[in-house]
mmCIF file of the protein (N, C-alpha, C, O) and its ligand, coordinates in Angstrom:
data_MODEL
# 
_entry.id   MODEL 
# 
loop_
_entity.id 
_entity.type 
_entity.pdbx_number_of_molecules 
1 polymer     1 
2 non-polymer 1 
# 
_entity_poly.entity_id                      1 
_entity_poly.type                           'polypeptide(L)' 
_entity_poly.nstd_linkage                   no 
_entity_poly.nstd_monomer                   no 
_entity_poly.pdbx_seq_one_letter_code       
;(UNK)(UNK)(UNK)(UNK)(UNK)(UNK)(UNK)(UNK)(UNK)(UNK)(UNK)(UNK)(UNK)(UNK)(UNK)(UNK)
(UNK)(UNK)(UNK)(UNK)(UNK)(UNK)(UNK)(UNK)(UNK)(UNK)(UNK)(UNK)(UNK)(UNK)(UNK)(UNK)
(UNK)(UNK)(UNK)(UNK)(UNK)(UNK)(UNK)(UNK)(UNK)(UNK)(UNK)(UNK)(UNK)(UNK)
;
_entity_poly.pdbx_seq_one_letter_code_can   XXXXXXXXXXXXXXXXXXXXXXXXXXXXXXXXXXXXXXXXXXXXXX 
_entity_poly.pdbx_strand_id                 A 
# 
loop_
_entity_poly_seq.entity_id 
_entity_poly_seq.num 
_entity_poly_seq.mon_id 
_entity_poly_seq.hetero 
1 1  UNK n 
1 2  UNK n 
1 3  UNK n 
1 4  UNK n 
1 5  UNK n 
1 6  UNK n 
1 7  UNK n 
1 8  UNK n 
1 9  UNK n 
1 10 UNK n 
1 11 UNK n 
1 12 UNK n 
1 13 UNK n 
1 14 UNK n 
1 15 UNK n 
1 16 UNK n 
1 17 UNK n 
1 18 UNK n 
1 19 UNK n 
1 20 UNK n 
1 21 UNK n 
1 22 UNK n 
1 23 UNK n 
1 24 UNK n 
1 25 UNK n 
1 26 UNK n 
1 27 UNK n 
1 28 UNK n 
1 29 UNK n 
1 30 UNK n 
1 31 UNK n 
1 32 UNK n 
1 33 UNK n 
1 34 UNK n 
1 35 UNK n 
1 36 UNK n 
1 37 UNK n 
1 38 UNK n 
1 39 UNK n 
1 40 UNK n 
1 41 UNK n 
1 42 UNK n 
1 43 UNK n 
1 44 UNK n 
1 45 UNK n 
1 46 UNK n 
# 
loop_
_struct_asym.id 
_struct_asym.entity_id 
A 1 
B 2 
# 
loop_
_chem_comp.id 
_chem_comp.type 
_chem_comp.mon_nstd_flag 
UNK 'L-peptide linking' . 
ZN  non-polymer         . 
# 
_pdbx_entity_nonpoly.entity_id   2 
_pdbx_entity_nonpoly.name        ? 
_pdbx_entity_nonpoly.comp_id     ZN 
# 
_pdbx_nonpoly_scheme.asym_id         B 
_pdbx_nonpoly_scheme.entity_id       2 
_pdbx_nonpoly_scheme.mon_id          ZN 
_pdbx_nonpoly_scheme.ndb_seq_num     1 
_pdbx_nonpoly_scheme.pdb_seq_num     101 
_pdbx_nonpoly_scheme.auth_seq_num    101 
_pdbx_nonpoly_scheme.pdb_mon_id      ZN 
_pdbx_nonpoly_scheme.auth_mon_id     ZN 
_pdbx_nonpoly_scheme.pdb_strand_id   A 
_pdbx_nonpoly_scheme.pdb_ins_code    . 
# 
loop_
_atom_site.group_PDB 
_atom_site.id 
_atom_site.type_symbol 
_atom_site.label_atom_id 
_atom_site.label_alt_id 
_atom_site.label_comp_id 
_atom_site.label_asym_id 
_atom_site.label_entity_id 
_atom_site.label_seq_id 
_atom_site.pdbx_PDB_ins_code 
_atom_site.Cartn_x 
_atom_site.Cartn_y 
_atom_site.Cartn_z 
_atom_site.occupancy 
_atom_site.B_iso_or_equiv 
_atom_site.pdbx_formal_charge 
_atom_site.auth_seq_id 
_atom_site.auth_comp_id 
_atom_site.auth_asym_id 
_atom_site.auth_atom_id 
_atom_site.pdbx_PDB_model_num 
ATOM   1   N  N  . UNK A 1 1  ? -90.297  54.738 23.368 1.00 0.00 ? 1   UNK A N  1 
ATOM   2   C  CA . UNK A 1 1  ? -91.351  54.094 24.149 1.00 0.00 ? 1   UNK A CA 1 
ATOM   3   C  C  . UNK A 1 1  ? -92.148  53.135 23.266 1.00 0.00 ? 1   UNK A C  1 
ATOM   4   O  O  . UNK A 1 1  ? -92.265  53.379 22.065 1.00 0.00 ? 1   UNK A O  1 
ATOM   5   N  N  . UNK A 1 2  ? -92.703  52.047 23.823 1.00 0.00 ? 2   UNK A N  1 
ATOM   6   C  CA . UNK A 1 2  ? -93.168  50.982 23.031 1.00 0.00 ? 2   UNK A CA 1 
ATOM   7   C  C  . UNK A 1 2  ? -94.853  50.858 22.884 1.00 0.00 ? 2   UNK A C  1 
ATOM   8   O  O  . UNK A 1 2  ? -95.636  50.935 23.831 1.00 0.00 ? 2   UNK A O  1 
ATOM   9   N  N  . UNK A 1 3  ? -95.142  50.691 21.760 1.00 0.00 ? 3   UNK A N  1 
ATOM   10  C  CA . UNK A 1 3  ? -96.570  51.288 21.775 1.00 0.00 ? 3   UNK A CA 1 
ATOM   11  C  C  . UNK A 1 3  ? -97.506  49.722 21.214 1.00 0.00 ? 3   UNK A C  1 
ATOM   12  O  O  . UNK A 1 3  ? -96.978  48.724 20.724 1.00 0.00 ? 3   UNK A O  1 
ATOM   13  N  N  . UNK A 1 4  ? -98.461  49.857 21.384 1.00 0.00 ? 4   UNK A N  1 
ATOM   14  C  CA . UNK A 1 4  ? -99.536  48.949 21.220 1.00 0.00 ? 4   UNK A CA 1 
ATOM   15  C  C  . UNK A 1 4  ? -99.798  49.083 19.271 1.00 0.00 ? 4   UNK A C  1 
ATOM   16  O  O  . UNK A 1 4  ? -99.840  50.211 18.780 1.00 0.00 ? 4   UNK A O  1 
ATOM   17  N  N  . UNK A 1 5  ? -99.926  48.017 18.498 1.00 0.00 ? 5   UNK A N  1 
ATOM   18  C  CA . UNK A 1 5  ? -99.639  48.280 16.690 1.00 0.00 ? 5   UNK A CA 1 
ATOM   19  C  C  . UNK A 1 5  ? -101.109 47.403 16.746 1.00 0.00 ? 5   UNK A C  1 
ATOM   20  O  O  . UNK A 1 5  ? -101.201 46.559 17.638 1.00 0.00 ? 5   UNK A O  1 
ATOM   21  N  N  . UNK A 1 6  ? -101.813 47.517 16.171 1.00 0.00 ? 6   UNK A N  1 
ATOM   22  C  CA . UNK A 1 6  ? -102.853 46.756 15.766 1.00 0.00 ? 6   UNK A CA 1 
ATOM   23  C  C  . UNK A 1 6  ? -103.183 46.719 14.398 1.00 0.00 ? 6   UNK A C  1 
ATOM   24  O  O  . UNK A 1 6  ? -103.400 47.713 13.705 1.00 0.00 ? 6   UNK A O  1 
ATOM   25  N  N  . UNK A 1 7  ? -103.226 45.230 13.927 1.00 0.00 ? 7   UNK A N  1 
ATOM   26  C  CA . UNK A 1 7  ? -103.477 45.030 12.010 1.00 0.00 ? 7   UNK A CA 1 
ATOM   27  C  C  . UNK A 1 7  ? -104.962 45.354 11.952 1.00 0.00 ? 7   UNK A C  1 
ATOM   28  O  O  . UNK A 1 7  ? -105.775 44.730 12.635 1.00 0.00 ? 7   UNK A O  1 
ATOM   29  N  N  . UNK A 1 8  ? -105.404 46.620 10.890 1.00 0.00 ? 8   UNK A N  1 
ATOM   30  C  CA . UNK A 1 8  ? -106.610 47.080 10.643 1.00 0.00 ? 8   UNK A CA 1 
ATOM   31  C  C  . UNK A 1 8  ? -107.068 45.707 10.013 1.00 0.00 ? 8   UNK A C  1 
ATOM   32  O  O  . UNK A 1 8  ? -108.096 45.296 10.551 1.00 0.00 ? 8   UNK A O  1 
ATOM   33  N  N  . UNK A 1 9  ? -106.596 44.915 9.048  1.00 0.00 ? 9   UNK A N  1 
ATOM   34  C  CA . UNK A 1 9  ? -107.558 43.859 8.645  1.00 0.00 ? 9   UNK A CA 1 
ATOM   35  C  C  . UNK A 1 9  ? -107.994 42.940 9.495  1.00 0.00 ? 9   UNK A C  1 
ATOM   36  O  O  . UNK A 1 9  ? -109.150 42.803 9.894  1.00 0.00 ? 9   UNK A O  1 
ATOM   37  N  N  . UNK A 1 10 ? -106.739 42.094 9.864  1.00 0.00 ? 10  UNK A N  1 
ATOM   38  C  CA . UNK A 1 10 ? -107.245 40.641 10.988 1.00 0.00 ? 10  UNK A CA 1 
ATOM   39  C  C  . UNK A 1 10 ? -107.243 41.173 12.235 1.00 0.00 ? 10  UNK A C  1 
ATOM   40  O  O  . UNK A 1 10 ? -107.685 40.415 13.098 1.00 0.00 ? 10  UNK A O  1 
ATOM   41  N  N  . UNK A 1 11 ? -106.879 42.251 12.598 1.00 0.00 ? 11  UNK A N  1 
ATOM   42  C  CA . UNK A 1 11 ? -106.895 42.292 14.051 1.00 0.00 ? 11  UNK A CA 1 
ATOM   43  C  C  . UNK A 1 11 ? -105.530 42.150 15.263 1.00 0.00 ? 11  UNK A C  1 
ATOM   44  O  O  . UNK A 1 11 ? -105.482 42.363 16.474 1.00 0.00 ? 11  UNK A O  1 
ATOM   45  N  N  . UNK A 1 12 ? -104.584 41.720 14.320 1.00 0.00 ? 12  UNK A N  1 
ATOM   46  C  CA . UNK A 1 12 ? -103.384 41.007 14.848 1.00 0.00 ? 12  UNK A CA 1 
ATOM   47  C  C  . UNK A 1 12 ? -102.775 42.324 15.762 1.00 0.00 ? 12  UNK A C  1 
ATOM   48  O  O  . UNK A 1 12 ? -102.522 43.401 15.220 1.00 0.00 ? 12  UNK A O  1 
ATOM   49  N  N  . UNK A 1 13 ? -102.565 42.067 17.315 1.00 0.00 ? 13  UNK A N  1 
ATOM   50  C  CA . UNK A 1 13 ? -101.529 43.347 17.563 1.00 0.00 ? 13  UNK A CA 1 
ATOM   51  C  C  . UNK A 1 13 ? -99.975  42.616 17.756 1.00 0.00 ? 13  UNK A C  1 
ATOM   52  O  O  . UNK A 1 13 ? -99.532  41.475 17.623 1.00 0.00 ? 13  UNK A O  1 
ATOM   53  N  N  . UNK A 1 14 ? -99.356  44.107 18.190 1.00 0.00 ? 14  UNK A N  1 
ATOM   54  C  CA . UNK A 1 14 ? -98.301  43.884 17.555 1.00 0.00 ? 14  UNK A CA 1 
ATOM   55  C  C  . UNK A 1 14 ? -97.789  45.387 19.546 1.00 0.00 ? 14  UNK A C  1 
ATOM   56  O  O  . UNK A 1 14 ? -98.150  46.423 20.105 1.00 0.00 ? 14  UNK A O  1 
ATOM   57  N  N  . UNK A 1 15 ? -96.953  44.432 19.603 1.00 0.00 ? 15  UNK A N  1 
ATOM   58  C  CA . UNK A 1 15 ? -96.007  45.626 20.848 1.00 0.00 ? 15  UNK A CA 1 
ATOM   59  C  C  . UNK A 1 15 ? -94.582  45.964 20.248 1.00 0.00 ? 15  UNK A C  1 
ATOM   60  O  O  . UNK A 1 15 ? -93.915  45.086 19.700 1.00 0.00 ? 15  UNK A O  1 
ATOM   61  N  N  . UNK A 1 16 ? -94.222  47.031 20.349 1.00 0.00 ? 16  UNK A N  1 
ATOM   62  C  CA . UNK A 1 16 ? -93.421  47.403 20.061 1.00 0.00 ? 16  UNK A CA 1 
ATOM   63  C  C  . UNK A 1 16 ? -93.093  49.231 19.340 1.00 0.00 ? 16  UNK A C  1 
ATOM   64  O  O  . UNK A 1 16 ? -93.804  50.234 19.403 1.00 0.00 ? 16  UNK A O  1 
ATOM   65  N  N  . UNK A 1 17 ? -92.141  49.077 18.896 1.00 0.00 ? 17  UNK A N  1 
ATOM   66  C  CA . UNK A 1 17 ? -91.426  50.401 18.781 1.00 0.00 ? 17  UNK A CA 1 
ATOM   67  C  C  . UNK A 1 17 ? -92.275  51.020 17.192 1.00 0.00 ? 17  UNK A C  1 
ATOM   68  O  O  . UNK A 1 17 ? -92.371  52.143 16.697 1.00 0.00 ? 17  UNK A O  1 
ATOM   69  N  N  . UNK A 1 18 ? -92.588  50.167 16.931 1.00 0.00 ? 18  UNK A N  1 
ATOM   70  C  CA . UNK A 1 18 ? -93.165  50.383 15.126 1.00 0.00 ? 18  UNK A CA 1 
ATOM   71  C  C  . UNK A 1 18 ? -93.703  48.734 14.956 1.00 0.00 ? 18  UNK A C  1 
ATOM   72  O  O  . UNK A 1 18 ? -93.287  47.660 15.390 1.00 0.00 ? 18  UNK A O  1 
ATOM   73  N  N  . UNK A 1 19 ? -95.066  49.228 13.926 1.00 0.00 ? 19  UNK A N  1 
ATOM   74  C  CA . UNK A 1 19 ? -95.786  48.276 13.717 1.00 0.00 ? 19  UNK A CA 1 
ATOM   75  C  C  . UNK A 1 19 ? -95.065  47.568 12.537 1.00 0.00 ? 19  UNK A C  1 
ATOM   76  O  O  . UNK A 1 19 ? -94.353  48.234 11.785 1.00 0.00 ? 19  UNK A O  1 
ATOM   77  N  N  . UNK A 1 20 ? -95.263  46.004 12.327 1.00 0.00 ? 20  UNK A N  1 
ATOM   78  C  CA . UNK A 1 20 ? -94.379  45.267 11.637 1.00 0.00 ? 20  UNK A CA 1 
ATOM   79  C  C  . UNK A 1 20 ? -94.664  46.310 10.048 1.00 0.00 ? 20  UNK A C  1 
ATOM   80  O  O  . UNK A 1 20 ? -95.340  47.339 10.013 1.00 0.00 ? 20  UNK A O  1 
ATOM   81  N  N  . UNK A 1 21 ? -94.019  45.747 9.002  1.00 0.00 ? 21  UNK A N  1 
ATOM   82  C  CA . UNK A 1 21 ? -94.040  46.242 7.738  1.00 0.00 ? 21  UNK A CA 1 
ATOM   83  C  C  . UNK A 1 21 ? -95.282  45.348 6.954  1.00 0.00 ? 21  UNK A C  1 
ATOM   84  O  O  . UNK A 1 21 ? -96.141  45.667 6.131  1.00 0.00 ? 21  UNK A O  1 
ATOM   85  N  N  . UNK A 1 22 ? -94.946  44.135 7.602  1.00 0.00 ? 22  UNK A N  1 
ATOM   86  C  CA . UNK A 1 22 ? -95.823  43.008 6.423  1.00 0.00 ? 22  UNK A CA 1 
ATOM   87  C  C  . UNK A 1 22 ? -96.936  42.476 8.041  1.00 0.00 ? 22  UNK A C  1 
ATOM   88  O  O  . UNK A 1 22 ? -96.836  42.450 9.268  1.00 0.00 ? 22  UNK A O  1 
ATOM   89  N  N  . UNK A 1 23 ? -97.477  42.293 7.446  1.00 0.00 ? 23  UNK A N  1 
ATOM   90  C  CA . UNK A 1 23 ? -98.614  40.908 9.159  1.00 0.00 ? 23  UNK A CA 1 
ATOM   91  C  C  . UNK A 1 23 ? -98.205  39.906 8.691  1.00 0.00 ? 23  UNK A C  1 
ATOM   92  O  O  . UNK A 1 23 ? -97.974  39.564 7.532  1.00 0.00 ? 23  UNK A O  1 
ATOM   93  N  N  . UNK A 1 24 ? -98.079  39.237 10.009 1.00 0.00 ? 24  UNK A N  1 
ATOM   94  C  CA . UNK A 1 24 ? -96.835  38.271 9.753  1.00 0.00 ? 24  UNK A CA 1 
ATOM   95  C  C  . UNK A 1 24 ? -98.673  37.292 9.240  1.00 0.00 ? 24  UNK A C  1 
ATOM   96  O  O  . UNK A 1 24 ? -98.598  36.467 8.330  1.00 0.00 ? 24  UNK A O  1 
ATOM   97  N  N  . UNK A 1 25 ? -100.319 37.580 10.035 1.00 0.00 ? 25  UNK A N  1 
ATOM   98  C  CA . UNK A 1 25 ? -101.205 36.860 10.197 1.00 0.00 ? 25  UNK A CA 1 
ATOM   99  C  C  . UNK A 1 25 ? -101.890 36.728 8.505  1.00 0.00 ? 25  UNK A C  1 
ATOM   100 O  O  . UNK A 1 25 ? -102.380 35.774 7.900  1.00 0.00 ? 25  UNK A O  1 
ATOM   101 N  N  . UNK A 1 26 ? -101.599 38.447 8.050  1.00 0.00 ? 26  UNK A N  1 
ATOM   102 C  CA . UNK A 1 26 ? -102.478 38.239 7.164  1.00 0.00 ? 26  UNK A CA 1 
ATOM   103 C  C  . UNK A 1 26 ? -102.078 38.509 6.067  1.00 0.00 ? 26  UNK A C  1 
ATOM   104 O  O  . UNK A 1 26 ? -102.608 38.318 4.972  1.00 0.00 ? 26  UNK A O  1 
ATOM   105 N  N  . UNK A 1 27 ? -100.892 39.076 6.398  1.00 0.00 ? 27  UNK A N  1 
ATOM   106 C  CA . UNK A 1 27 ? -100.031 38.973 4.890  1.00 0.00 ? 27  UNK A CA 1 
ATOM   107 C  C  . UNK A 1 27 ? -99.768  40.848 4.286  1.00 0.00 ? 27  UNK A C  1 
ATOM   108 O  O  . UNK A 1 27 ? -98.772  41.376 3.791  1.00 0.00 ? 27  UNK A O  1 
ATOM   109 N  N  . UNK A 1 28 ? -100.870 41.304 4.551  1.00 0.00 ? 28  UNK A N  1 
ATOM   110 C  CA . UNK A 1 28 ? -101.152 42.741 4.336  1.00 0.00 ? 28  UNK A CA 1 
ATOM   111 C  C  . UNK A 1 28 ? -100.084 44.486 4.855  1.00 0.00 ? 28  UNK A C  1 
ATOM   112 O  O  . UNK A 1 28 ? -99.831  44.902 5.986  1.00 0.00 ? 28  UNK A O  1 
ATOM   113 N  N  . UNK A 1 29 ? -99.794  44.957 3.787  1.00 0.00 ? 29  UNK A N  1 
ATOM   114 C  CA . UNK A 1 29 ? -98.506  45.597 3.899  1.00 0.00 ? 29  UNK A CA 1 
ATOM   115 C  C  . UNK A 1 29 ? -99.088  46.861 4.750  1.00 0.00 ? 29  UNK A C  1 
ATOM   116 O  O  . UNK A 1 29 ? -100.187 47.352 4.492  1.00 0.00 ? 29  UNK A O  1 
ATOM   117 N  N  . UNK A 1 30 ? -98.283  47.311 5.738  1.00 0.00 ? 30  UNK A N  1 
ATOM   118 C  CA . UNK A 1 30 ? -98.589  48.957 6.366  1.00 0.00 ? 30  UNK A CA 1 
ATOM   119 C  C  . UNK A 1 30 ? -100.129 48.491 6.325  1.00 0.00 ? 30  UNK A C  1 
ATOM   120 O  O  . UNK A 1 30 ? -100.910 48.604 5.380  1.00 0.00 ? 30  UNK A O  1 
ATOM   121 N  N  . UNK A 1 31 ? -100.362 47.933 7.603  1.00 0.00 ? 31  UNK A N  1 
ATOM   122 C  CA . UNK A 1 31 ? -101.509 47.896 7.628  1.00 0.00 ? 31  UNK A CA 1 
ATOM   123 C  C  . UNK A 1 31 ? -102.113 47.796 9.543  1.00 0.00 ? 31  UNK A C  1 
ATOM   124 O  O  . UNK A 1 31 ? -103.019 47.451 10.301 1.00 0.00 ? 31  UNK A O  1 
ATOM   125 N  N  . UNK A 1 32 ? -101.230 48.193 9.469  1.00 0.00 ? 32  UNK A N  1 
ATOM   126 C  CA . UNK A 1 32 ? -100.887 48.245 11.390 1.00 0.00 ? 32  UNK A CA 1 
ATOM   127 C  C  . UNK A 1 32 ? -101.410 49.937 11.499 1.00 0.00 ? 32  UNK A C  1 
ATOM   128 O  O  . UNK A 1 32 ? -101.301 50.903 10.745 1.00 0.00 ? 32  UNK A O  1 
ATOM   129 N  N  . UNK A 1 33 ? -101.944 49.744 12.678 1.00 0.00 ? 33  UNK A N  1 
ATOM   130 C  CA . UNK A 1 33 ? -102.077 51.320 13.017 1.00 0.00 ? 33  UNK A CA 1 
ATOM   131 C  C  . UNK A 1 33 ? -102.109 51.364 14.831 1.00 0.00 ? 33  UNK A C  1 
ATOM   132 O  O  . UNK A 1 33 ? -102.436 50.485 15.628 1.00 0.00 ? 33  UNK A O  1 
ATOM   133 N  N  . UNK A 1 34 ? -101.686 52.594 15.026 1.00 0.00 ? 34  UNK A N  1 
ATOM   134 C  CA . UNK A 1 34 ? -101.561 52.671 16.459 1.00 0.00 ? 34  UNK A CA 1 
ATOM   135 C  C  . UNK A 1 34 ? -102.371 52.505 17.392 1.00 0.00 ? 34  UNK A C  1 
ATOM   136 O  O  . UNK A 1 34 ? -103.085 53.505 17.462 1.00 0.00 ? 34  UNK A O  1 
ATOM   137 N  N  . UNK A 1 35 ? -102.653 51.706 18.203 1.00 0.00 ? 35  UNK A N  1 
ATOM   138 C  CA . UNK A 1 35 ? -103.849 51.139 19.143 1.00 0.00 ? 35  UNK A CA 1 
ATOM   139 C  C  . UNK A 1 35 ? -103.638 51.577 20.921 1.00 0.00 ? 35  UNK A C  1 
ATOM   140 O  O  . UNK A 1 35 ? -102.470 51.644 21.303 1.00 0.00 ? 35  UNK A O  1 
ATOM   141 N  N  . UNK A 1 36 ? -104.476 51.791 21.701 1.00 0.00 ? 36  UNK A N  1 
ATOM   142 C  CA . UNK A 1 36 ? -104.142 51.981 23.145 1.00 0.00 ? 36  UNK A CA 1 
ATOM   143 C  C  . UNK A 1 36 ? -104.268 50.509 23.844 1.00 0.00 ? 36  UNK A C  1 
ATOM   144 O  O  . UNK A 1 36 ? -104.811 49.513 23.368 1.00 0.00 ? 36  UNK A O  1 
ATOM   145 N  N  . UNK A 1 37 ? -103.660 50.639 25.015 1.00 0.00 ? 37  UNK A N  1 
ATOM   146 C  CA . UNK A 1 37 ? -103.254 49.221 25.439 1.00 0.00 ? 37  UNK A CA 1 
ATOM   147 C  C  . UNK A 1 37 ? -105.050 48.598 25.693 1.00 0.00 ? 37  UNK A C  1 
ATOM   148 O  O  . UNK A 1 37 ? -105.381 47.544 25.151 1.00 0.00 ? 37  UNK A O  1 
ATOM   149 N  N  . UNK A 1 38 ? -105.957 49.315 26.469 1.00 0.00 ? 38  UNK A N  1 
ATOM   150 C  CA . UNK A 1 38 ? -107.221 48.552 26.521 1.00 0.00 ? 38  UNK A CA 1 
ATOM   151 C  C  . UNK A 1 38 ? -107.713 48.479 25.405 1.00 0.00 ? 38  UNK A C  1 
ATOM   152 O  O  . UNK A 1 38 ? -108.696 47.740 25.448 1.00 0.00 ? 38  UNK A O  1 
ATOM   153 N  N  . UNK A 1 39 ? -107.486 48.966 24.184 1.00 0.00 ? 39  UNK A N  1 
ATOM   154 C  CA . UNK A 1 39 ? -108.134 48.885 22.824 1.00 0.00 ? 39  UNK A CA 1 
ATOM   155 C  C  . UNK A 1 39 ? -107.247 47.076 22.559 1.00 0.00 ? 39  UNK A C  1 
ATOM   156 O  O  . UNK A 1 39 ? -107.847 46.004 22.636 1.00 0.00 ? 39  UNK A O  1 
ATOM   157 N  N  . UNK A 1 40 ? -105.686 47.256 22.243 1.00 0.00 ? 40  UNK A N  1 
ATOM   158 C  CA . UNK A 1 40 ? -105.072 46.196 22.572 1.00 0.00 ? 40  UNK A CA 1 
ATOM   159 C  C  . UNK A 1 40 ? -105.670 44.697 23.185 1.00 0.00 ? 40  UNK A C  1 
ATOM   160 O  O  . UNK A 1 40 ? -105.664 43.678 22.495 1.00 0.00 ? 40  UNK A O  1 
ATOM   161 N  N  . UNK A 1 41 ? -106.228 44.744 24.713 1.00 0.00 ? 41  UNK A N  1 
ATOM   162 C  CA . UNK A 1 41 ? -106.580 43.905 24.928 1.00 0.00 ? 41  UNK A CA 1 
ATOM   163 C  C  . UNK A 1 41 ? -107.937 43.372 25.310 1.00 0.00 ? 41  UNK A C  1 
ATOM   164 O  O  . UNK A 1 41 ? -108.299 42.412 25.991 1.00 0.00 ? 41  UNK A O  1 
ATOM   165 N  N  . UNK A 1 42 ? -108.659 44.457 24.545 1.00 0.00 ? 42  UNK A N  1 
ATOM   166 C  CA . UNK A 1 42 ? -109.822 44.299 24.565 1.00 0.00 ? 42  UNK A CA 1 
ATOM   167 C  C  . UNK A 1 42 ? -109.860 42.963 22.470 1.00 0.00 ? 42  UNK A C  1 
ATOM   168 O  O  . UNK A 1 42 ? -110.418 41.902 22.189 1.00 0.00 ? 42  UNK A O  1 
ATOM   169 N  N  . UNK A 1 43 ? -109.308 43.546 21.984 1.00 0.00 ? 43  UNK A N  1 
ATOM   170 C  CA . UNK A 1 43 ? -108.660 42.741 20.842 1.00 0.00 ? 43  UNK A CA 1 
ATOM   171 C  C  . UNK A 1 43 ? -108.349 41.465 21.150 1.00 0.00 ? 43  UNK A C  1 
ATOM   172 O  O  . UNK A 1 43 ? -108.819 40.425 20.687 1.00 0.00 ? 43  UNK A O  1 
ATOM   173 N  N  . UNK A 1 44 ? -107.472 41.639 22.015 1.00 0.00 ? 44  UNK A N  1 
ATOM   174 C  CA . UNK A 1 44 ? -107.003 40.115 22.376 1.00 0.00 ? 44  UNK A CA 1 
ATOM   175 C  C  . UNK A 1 44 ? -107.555 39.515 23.311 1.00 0.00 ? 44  UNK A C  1 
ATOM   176 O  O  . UNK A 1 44 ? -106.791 38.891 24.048 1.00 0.00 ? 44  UNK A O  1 
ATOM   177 N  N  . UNK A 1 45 ? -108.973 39.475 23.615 1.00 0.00 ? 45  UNK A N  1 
ATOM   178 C  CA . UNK A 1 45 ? -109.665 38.718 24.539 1.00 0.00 ? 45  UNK A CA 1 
ATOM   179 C  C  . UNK A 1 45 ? -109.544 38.703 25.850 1.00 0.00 ? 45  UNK A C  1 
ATOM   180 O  O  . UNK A 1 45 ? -110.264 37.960 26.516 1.00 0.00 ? 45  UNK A O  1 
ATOM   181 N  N  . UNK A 1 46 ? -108.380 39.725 26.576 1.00 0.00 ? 46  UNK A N  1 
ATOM   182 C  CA . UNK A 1 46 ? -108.417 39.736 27.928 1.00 0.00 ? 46  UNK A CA 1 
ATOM   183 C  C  . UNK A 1 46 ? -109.090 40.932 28.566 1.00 0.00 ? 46  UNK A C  1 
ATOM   184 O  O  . UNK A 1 46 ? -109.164 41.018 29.792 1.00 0.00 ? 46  UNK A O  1 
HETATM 185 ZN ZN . ZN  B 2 .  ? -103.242 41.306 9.686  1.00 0.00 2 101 ZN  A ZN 1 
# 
């Protein structure tokens, strides 16, 4: 099941199965952590 990844530094989310390894935004390694979808898009401005 595909889960909501959000970058603890910039903020960047991320959908999917596992949060990226690197942010693609900020460069920062394992730095994703698991987010709920209104946490998600409350992040992303909608
Ligand atoms: Zn980031």
């Amino acid at each position: 099941m595909k889960k909501f990844w959000k970058c603890k530094i910039c903020g960047d989310i991320h959908y999917g199965n596992a949060g990226p390894e690197v942010c693609p935004t900020c460069g920062v390694k394992n730095a994703y952590v698991e987010t709920s979808k209104p946490e998600a898009k409350k992040s992303m401005g909608i």
